[in-house]
C-alpha positions as CSV (number, residue, x, y, z in Angstrom):
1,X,2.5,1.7,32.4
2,X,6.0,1.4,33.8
3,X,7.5,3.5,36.3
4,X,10.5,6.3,35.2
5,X,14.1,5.1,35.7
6,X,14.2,8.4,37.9
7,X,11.2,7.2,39.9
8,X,12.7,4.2,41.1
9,X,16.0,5.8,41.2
10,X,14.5,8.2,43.9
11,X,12.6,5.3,45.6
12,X,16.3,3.7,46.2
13,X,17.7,6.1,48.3
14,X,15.3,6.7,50.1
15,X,14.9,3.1,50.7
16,X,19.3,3.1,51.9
17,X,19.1,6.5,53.9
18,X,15.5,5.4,55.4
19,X,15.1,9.4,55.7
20,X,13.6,11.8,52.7
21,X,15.6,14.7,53.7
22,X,18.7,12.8,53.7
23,X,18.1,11.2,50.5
24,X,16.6,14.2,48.4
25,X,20.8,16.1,49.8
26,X,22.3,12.8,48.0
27,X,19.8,13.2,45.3
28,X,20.1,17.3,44.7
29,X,16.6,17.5,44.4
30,X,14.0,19.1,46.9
31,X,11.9,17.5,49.4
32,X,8.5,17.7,48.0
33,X,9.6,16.4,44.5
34,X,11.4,13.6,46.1
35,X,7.9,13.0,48.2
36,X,6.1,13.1,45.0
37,X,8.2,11.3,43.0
38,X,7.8,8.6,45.6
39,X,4.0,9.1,45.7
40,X,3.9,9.0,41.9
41,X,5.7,5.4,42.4
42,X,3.4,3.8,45.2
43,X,0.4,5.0,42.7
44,X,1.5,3.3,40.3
45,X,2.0,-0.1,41.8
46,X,-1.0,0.6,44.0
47,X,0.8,-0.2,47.5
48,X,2.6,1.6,49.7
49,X,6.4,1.5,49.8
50,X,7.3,3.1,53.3
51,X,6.2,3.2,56.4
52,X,6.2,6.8,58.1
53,X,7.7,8.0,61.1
54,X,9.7,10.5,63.2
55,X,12.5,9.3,62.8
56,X,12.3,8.4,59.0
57,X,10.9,5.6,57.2
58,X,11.0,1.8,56.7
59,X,10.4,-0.8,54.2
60,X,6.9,-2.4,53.5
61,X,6.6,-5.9,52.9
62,X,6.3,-4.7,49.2
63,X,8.8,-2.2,49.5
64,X,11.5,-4.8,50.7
65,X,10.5,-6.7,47.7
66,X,11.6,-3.8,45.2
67,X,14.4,-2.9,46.8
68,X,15.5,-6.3,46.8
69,X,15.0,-6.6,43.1
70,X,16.0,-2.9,42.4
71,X,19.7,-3.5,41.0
72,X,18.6,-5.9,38.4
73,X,15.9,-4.0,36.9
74,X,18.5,-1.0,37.1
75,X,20.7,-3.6,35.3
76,X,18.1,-4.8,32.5
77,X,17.1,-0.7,32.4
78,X,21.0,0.1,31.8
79,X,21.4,-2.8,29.4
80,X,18.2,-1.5,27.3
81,X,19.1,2.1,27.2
82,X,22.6,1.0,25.7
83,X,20.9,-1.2,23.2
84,X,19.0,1.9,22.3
85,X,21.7,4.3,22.1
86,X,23.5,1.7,20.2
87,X,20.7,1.1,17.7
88,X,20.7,5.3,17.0
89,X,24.2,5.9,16.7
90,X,25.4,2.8,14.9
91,X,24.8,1.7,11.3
92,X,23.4,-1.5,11.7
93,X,19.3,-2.8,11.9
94,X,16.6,-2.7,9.8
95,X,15.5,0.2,7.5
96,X,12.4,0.1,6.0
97,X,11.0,2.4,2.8
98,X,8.0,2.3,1.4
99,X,7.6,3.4,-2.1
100,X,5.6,2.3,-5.3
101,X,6.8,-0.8,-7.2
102,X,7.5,0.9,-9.7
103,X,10.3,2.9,-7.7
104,X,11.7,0.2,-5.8
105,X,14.0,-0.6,-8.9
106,X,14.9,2.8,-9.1
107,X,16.5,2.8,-5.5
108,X,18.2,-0.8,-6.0
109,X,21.6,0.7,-7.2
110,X,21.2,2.9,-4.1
111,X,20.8,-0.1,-1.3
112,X,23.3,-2.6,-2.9
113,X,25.8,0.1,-2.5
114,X,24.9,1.0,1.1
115,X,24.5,-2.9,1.9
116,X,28.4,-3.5,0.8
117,X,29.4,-0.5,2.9
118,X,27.8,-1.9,6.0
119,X,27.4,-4.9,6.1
120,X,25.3,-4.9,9.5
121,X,22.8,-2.9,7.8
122,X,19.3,-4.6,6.6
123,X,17.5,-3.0,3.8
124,X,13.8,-3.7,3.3
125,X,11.2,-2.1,0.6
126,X,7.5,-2.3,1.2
127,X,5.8,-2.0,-1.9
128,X,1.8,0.1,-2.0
129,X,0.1,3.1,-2.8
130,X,1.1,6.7,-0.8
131,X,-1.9,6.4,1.2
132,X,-1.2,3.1,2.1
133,X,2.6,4.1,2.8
134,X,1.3,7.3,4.7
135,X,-0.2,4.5,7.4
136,X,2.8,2.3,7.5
137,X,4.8,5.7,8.2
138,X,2.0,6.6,11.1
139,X,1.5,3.3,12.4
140,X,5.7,2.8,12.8
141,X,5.5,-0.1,10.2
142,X,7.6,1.7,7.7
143,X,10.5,4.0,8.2
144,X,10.8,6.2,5.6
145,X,8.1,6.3,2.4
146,X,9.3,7.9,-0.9
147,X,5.9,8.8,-2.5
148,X,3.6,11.2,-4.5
149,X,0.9,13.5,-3.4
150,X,1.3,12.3,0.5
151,X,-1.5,13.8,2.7
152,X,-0.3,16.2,5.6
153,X,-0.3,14.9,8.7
154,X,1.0,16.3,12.5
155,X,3.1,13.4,12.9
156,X,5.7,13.1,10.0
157,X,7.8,15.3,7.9
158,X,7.5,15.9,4.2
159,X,10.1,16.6,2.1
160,X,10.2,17.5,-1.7
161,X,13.0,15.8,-3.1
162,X,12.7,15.7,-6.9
163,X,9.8,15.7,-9.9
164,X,8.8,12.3,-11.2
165,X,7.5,12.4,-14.5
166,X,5.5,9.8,-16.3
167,X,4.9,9.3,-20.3
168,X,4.6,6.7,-22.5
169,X,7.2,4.7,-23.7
170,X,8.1,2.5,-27.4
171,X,11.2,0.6,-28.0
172,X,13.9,2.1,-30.0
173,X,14.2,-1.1,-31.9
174,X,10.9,0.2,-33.7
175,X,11.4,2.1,-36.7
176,X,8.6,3.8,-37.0
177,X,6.7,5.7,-34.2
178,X,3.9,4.1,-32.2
179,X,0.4,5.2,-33.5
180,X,-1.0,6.0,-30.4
181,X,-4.4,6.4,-32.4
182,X,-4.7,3.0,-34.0
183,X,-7.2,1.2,-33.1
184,X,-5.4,-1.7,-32.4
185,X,-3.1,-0.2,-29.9
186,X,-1.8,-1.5,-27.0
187,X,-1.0,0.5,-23.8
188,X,0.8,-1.7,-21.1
189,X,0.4,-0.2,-17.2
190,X,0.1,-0.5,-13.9
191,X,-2.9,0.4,-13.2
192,X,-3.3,0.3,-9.0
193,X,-0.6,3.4,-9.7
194,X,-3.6,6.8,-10.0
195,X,-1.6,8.6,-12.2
196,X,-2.0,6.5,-14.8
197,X,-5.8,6.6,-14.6
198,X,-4.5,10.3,-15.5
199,X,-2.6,9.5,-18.5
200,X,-5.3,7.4,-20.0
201,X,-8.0,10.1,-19.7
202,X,-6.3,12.5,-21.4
203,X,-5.1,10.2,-24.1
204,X,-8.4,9.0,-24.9
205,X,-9.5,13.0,-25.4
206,X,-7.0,13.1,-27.8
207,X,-7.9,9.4,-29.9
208,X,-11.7,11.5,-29.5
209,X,-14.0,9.2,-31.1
210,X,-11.8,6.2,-31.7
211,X,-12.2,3.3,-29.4
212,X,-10.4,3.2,-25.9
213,X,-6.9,1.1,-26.5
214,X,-6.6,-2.2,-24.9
215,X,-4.6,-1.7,-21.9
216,X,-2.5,-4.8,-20.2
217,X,-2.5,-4.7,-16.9
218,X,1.4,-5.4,-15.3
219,X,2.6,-4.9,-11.7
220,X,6.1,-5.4,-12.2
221,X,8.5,-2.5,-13.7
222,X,10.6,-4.3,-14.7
223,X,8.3,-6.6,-16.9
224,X,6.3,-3.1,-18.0
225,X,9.7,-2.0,-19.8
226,X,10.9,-5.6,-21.0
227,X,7.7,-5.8,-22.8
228,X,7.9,-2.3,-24.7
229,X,11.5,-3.1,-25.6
230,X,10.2,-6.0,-26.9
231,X,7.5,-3.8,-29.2
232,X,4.4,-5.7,-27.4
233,X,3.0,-2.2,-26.9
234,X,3.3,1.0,-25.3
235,X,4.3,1.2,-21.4
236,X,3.5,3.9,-19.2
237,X,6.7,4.7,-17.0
238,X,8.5,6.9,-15.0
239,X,11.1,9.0,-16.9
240,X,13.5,8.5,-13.9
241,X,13.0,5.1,-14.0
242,X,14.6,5.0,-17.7
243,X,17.4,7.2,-17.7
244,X,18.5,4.9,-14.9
245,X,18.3,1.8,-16.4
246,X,17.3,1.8,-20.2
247,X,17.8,5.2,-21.7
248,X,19.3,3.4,-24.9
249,X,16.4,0.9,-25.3
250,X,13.4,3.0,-25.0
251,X,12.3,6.2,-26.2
252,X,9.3,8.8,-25.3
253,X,6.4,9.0,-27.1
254,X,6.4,12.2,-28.9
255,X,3.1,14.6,-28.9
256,X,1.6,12.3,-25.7
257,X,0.3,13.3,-22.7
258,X,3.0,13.1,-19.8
259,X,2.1,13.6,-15.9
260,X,4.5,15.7,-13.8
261,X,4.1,14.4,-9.6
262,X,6.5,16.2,-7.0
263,X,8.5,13.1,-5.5
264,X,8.3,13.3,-1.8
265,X,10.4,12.1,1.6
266,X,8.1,10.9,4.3
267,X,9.1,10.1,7.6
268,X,8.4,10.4,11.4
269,X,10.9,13.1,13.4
270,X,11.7,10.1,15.6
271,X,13.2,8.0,12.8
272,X,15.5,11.1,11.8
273,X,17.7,10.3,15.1
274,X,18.6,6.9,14.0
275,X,22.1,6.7,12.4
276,X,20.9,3.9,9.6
277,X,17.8,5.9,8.5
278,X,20.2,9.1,8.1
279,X,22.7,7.2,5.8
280,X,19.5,5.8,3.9
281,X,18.0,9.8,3.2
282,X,21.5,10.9,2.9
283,X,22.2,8.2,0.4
284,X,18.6,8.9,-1.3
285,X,19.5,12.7,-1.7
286,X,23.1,12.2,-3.0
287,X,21.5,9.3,-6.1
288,X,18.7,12.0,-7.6
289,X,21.0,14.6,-7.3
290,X,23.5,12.9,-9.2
291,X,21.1,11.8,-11.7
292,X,19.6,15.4,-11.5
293,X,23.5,16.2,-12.7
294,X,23.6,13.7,-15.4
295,X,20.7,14.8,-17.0
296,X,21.6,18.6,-16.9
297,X,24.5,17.9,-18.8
298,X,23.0,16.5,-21.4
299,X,20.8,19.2,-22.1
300,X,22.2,20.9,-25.2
């Protein structure tokens, strides 16, 4: 444990004045908090600092030694505090978000626009499950997680930021509709993503007796939507996802189950005072809105 800036703030006064009562005037603090502030001090570095007296007090052998070394740790303490205030009101550092892979393409047009704007600013995505994210939030490993179904917890904030909605997807190239109850079908997925365990149950209710489909197991977004645009089967993706980037080259799957998740904003109240990590929520808020706008007005 280190000592307080105050603590050894209070110690150096006392150490010039070599009298409490003069030092605590200096100080505009009382007596008996100086005393204990002092006390609190020689606790901690288990030695006494002063020698008592009548007429005041005098250095220790170990007091000496601090006060000969106080202005540089008040110097490295001064440096580190500005570093700190720095890092919180300046746009610069490392942000990290956590999110599913499948999302991290989603906020791409978001960071490479934030990136040109300041150029000291690092963006990073982690990619995992929201209960993996949740830890990396916790544990201080990830600043900010944009997920579904997070788990409360005392220590971070949740905040519902838009609806995510996953369906299955066929390439417009086709032209005819996928047969979502032939037998040779094809469903391409991620499958570490739970929802999508979702999806298939309650597509296999409706194929009833027929044979499960054969499902392709992919990781990567962007290779789940170059292979339905390229009729190797039908993908299971994020409807956010395509009205982003291919709302021309795929199309939904009419009469299929789709799976409606609240998308949430994690992140500690710490993180919140950190001028890069507001820019990145601000920036977050401002891109679904706008796509929030875009698909409004195309609503007939």
């Amino acid at each position: 444990m280190l000592p307080s800036a105050s603590d050894l703030i209070y110690f150096y006064e006392v150490a010039k004045e070599s009298n409490f009562s003069r030092a605590a005037k200096k100080l505009h603090i009382s007596q008996p908090s100086l005393s204990f502030s002092i006390k609190r001090l020689e606790q901690l570095l288990n030695t006494n600092l002063f020698i008592r007296h009548t007429q005041g007090v005098t250095l220790t052998r170990a007091g000496n030694k601090l006060f000969e070394n106080f202005e540089s740790l008040l110097t490295q303490w001064n440096s580190l505090t500005t570093t700190i205030e720095e890092t919180n009101q300046n746009i610069k550092g490392k942000v990290t978000i956590g999110c599913y892979s499948t999302l991290c393409s989603y906020m791409s047009k978001m960071s490479s626009n934030l990136l040109l704007q300041y150029p000291e600013l690092e963006i990073h995505f982690k990619h995992g499950l929201s209960a993996d994210i949740m830890q990396h939030i916790i544990e201080g490993n990830v600043d900010l997680g944009i997920m579904t179904d997070p788990y409360p917890h005392a220590n971070v904030i949740i905040r519902k930021i838009a609806e995510t909605e996953f369906a299955f997807w066929s390439s417009c190239k086709q032209n005819k509709e996928v047969d979502l109850y032939a037998d040779e079908l094809l469903i391409l997925a991620d499958l570490k993503i739970p929802l999508v365990h979702s999806l298939l149950n309650e597509l296999q209710k409706l194929r009833q007796h027929r044979p499960a489909p054969r499902i392709c197991n992919v990781d990567q977004i962007e290779a789940l939507a170059a292979m339905a645009i390229n009729n190797h089967g039908a993908a299971i993706l994020p409807k956010c996802y395509i009205e982003l980037h291919f709302k021309d080259q795929l199309k939904m799957i009419e009469d299929t189950p789709t799976y409606v998740k609240p998308l949430c904003m994690v992140y500690r109240p710490d993180v919140k005072q950190v001028a890069a990590v507001k820019v990145v929520l601000k920036a977050i808020d401002d891109l679904l809105q706008s796509i929030k706008e875009q698909s409004t007005s195309k609503m007939p």
